[in-house]
C-alpha positions as CSV (number, residue, x, y, z in Angstrom):
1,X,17.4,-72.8,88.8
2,X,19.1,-76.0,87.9
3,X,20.6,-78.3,90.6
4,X,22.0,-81.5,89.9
5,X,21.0,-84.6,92.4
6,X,22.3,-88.1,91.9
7,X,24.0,-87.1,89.0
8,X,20.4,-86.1,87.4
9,X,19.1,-82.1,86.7
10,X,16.5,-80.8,88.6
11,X,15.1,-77.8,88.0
12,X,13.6,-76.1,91.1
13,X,12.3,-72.7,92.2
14,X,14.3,-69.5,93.6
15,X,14.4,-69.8,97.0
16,X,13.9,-73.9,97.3
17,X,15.2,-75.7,100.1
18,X,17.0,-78.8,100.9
19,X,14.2,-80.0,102.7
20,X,11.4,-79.0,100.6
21,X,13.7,-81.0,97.4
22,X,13.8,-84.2,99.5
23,X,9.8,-83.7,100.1
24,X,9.1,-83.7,96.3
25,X,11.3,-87.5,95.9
26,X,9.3,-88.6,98.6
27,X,12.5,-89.0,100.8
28,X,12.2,-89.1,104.3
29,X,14.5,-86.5,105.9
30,X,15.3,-89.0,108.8
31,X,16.2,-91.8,106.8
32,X,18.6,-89.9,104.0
33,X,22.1,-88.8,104.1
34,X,22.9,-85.3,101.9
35,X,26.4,-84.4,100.6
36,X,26.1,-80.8,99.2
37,X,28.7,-79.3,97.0
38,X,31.1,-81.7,98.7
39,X,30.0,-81.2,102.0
40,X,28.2,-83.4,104.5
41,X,24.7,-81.7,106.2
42,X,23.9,-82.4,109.7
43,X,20.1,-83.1,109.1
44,X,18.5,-80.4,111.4
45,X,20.3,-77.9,108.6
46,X,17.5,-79.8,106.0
47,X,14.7,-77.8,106.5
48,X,16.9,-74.7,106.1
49,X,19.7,-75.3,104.1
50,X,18.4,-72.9,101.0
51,X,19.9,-74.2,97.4
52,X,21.1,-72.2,94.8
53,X,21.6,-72.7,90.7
54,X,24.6,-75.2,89.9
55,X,24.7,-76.8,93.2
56,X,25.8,-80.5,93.4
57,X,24.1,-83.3,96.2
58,X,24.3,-86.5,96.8
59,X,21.3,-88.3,98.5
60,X,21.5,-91.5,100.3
61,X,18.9,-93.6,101.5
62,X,20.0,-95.4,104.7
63,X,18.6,-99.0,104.6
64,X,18.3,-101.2,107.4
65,X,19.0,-104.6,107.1
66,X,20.7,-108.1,108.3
């Protein structure tokens, strides 16, 4: 299945998770903001939140900083 993150295809495997896709980038879950479909995702939904074909996020890295 196809999702697109960032504006960029990625092509993951029935039954993948939000979690698990931030895991392969090498994101940390505690340190990224997701917008799915057009929804904001409270980050203890991450781990579960399961993805489907078509589906549309935007990941942002927080960055600390003065």
């Amino acid at each position: 299945m196809d999702v697109i993150a960032n504006g960029k295809t990625r092509t993951l495997k029935p039954g993948a998770t939000l979690g698990g896709l931030l895991r392969t980038l090498g994101l940390d879950p505690r340190f990224v903001i997701v917008e799915h479909n057009g929804e904001a995702i409270e980050r203890a939904r991450y781990a579960e939140l399961q993805l489907s074909d078509g589906d549309r996020l935007e990941l942002v890295k927080a960055v600390a900083g003065g």
